[in-house]
C-alpha positions as CSV (number, residue, x, y, z in Angstrom):
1,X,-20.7,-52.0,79.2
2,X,-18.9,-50.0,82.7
3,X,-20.1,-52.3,84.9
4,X,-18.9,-54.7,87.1
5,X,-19.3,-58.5,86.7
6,X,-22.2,-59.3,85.5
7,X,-21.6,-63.4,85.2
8,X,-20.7,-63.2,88.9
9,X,-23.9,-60.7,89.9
10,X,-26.0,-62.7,88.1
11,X,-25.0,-66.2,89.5
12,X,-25.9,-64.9,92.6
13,X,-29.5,-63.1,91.8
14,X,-30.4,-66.3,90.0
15,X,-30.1,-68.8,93.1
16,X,-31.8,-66.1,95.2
17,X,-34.8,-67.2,93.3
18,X,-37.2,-68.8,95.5
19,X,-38.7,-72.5,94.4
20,X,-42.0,-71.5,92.7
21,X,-44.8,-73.2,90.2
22,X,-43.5,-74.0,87.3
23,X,-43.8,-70.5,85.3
24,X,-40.8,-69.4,88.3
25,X,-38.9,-72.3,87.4
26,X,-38.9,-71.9,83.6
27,X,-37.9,-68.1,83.8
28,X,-34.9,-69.3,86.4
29,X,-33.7,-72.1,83.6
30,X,-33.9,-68.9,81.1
31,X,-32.2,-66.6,83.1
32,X,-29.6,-69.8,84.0
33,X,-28.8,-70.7,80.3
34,X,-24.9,-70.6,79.3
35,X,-24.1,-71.0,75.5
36,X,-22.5,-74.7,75.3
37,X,-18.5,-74.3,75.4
38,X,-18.1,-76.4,72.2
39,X,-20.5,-74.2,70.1
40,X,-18.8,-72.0,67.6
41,X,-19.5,-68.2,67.3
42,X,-22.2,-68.8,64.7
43,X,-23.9,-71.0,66.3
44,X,-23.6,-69.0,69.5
45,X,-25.0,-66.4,67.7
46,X,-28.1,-68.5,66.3
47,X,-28.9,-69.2,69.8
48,X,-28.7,-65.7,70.9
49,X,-31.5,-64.1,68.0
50,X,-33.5,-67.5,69.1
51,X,-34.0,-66.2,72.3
52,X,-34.2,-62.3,71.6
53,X,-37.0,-63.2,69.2
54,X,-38.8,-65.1,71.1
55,X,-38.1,-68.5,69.5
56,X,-36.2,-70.5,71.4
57,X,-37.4,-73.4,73.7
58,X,-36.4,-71.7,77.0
59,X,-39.2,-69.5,76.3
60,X,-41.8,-72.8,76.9
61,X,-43.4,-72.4,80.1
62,X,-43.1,-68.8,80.8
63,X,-46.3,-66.7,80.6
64,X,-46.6,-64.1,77.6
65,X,-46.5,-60.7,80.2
66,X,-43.3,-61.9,81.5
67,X,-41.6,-63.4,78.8
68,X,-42.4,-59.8,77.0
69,X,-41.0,-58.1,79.9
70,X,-37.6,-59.9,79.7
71,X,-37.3,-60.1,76.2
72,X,-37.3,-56.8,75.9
73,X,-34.6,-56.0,78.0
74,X,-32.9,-58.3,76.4
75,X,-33.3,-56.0,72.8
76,X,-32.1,-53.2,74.9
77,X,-29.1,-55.4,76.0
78,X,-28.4,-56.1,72.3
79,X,-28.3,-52.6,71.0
80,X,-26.5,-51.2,74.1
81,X,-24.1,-53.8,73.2
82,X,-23.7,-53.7,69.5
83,X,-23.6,-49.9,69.9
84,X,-20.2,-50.6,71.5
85,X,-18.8,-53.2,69.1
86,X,-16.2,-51.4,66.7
87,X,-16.0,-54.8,64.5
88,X,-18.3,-57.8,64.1
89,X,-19.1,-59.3,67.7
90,X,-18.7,-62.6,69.3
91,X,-21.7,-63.6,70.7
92,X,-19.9,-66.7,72.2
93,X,-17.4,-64.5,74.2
94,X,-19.0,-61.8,74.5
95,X,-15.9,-59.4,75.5
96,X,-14.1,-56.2,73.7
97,X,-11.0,-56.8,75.9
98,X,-9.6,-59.3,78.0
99,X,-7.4,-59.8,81.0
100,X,-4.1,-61.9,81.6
101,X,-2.4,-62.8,85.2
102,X,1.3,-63.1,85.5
103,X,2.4,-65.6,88.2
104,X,4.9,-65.4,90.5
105,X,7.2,-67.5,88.4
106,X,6.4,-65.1,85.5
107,X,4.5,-67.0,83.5
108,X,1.6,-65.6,81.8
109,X,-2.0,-67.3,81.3
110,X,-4.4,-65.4,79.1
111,X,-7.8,-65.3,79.3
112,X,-10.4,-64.7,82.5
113,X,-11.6,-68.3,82.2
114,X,-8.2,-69.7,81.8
115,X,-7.1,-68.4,85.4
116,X,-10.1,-69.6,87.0
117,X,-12.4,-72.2,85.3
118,X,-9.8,-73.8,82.2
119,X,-11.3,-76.4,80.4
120,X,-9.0,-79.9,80.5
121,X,-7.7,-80.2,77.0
122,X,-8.3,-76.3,75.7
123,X,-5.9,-75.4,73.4
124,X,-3.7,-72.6,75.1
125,X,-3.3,-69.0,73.8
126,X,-0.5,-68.2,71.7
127,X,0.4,-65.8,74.1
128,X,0.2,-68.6,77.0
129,X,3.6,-69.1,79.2
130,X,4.7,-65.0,78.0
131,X,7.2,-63.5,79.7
132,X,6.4,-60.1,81.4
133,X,9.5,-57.3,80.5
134,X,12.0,-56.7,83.2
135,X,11.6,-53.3,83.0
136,X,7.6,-53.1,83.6
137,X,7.3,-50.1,85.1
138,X,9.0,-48.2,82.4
139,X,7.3,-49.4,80.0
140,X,4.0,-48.9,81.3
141,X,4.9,-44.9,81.8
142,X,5.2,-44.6,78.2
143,X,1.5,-45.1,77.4
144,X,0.1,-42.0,78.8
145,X,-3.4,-42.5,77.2
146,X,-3.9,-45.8,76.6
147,X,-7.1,-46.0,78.6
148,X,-8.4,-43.2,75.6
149,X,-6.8,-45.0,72.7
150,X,-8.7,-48.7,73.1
151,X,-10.6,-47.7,70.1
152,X,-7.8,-46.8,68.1
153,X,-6.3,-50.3,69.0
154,X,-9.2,-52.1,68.0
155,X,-9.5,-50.2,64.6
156,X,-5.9,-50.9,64.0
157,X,-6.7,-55.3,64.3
158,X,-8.6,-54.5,61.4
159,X,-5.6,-53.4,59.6
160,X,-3.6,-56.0,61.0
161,X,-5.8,-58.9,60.0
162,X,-4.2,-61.9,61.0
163,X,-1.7,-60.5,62.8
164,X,-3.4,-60.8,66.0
165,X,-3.3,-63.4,68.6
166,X,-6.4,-65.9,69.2
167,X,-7.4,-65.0,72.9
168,X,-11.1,-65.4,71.9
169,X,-11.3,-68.8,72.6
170,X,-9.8,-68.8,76.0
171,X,-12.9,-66.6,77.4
172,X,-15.4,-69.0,75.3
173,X,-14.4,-71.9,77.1
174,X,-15.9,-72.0,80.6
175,X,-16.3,-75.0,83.2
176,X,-17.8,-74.5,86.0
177,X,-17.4,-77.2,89.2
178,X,-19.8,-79.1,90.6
179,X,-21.7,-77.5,93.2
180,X,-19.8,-77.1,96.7
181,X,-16.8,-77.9,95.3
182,X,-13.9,-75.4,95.0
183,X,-10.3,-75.4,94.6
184,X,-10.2,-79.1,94.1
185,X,-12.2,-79.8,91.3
186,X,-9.4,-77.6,88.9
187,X,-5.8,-78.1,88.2
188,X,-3.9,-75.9,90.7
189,X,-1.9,-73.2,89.2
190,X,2.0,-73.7,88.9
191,X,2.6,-70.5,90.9
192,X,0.5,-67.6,93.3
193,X,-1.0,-64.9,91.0
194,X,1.2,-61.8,91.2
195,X,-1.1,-59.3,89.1
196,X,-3.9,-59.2,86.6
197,X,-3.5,-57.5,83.6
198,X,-5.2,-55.9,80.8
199,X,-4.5,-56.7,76.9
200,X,-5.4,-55.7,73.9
201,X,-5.6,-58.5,70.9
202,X,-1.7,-58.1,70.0
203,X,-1.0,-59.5,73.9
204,X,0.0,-55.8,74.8
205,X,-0.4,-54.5,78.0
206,X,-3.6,-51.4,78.0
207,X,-4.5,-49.2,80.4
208,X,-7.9,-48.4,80.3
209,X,-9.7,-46.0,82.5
210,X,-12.8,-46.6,84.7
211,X,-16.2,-46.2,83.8
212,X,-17.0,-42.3,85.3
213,X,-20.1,-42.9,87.3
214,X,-18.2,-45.7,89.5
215,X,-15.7,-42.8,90.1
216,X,-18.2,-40.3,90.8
217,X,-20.3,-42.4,92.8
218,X,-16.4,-43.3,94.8
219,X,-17.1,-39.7,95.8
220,X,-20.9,-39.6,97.3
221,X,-21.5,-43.1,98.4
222,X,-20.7,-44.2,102.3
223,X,-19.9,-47.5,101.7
224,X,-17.8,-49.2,99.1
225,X,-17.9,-53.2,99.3
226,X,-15.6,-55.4,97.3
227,X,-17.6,-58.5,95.7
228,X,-18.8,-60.2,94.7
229,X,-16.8,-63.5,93.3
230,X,-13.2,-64.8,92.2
231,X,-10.5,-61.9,93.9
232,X,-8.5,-62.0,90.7
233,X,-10.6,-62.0,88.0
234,X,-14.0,-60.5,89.4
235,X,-12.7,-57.8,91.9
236,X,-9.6,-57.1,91.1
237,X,-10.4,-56.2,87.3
238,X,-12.3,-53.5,88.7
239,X,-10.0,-52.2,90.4
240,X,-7.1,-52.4,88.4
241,X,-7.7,-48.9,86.3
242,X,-6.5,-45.5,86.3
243,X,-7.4,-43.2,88.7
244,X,-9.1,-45.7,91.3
245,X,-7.0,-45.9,93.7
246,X,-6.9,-41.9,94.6
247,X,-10.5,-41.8,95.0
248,X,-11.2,-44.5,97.1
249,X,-8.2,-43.6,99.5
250,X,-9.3,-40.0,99.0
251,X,-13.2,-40.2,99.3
252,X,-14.7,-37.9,101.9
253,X,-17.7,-39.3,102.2
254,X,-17.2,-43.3,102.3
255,X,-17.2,-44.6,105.7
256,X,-16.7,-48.4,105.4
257,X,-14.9,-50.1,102.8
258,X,-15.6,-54.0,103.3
259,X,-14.0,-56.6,102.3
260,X,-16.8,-59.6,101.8
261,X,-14.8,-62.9,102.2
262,X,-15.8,-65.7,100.0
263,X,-16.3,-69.2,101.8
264,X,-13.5,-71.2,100.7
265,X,-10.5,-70.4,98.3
266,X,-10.5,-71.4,95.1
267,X,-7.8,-72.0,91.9
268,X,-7.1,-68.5,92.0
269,X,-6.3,-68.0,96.0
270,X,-5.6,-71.6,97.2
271,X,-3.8,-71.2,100.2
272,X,-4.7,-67.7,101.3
273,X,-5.8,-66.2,104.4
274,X,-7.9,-63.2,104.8
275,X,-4.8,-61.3,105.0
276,X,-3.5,-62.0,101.6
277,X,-7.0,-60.9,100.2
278,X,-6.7,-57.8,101.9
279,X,-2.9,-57.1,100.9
280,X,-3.7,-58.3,97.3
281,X,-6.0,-55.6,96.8
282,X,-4.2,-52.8,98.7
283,X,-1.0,-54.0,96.3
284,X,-3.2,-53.8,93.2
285,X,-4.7,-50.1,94.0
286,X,-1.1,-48.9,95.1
287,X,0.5,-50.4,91.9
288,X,-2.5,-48.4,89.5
289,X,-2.2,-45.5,91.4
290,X,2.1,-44.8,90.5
291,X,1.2,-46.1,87.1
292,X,-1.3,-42.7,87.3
293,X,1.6,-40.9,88.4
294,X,3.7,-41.8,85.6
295,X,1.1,-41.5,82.8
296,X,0.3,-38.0,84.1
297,X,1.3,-35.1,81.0
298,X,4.1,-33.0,81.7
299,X,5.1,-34.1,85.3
300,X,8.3,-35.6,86.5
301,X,7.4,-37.0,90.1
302,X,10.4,-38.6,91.5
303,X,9.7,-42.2,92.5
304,X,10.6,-41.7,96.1
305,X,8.0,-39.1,96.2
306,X,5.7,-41.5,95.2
307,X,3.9,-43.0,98.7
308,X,1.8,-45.9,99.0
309,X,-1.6,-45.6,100.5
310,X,-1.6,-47.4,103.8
311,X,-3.8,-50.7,103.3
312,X,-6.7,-49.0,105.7
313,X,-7.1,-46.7,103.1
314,X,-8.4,-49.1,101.0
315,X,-10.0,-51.9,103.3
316,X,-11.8,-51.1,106.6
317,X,-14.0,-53.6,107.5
318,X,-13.7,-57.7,106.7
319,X,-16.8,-59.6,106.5
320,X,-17.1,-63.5,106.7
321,X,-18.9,-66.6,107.4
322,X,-18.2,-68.7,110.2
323,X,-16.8,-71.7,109.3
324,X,-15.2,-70.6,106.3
325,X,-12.5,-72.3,105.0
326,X,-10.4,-69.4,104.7
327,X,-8.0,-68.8,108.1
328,X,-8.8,-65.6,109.2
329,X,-6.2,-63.9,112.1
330,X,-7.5,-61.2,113.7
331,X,-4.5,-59.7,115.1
332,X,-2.8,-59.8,111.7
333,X,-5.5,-57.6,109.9
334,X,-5.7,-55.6,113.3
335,X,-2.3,-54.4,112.5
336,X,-3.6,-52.4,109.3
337,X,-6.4,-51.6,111.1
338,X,-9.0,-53.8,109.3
339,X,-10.8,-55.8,111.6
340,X,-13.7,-53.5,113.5
């Protein structure tokens, strides 16, 4: 849809909801509802056109003005979304593209909920434990318009048939912890994340470009805040896209670009410190922004000519709650010139 993510936006709108008579509490079990991770895409599919019509039981409670007003956003939801679909949809995953992280041993784990939430026992990916290429960089120069050719790629699964790999699952399957429990309540990964990725359904590596109002409004907003959620699979996925990089570092009119620190670490940053956040996302814009370079028609920019963005360019400001987990050292991020 071009947006940021909405699981992680939503999560937080919905316990923003005040306690309320019972018509407040029904809509907030509505607007709380998660498809069951066991159900298969049929059923998940069931559930959804029980709810769009009207039918389902999370409707009981909910006066007829209101449940008319959300309902039909939620048809507007549905067409916006099935305008987009180039093949039948998955209702139970609900993605056109997915993301993988390479560790710092070089494994690979596919799938957004695999990184963060993994469900004990999920079967993994068949592209689970990959290898990234040695020569990465290279490789990635050669597809100059990836970003523009996502829709060929998806026509060309349909050729392909069954020659794809079965990521579909790994974004179905979602656990979330119990409440106020972080890092602990998942296996911890085998190695620090050392990038997120996007792929297409053959496990290869795509480039696709940012949605053009977030780079428009890069250009005519005076603050940019990163948030809200996970760093690697909620922020950094935005980020992580052509073109990105150059206009934040480049924007004339944004004045602050804050970092808002989450409250404790969890699978994806055990162990950091507000420092790594901050390096982790100057790293990722610097990295997108010589992959621009490269993918650029008809130039030949040396390497060496090729400068990273200082990480104030990218993060100004670092926002976070007293007595959060997370060790924060001022003098450290003084150094980029980060802490104000």
């Amino acid at each position: 849809m071009g947006g940021p993510s909405i699981g992680d936006i939503r999560s937080r709108l919905i316990r923003l909801i005040p306690p309320g008579p019972p018509p407040a509490a029904a809509i907030k079990n509505l607007l709380s509802y998660r498809f069951p991770s066991d159900c298969s895409g049929r059923e998940a599919r069931e559930l959804w056109r029980d709810i769009v019509e009207g039918k389902s039981k999370l409707w009981v409670g909910i006066p007829p003005d209101r449940k008319e007003t959300i309902r039909g956003f939620l048809v507007y939801f549905e067409s916006e979304l099935l305008k987009r679909a180039h093949k039948n949809f998955d209702f139970l995953t609900s993605h056109f593209v997915t993301i993988a992280a390479e560790l710092t041993n070089k494994r690979t784990i596919v799938g957004q909920c695999e990184i963060s939430h993994p469900v004990p026992g999920a079967k993994p990916s068949a592209l689970a434990g990959t290898s990234t290429p040695q020569n990465e960089l290279e490789s990635e120069g050669t597809h100059e318009d990836e970003g523009d050719e996502d829709d060929e790629d998806e026509d060309e699964d349909d050729e392909h048939g069954g020659g794809a790999a079965d990521t579909s699952r790994l974004n179905a399957m979602f656990s979330k912890s119990p409440e106020g429990e972080g890092s602990a309540a998942y296996a911890k990964l085998e190695a620090r994340i050392n990038r997120v990725f996007y792929i297409n359904a053959y496990g290869q590596e795509i480039f696709p470009s940012p949605n053009s109002d977030f780079i428009e409004n890069l250009g005519k907003r005076k603050t940019l805040v990163y948030s809200c959620g996970s760093l690697w699979t909620s922020i950094i996925p935005c980020l992580a896209l052509r073109g990105v990089a150059s206009a934040i570092a480049k924007s004339a009119s944004i004045q602050a670009k804050v970092l808002l620190l989450n409250g404790q670490n969890d699978r994806e940053t055990e162990g950091y410190t507000a420092e790594d956040y901050v390096n982790a996302i100057a790293r990722v814009l610097n990295r997108h922004d010589r992959l621009s370079h490269k993918a650029l028609k008809g130039t030949q920019t040396p390497d060496f000519l090729i400068r990273d963005y200082p990480v104030s360019a990218f993060v100004t400001h670092v926002i976070y709650l007293r007595g959060s987990s997370i060790r924060i050292d001022q003098g450290k991020l003084a150094v980029y010139a980060a802490w104000r």
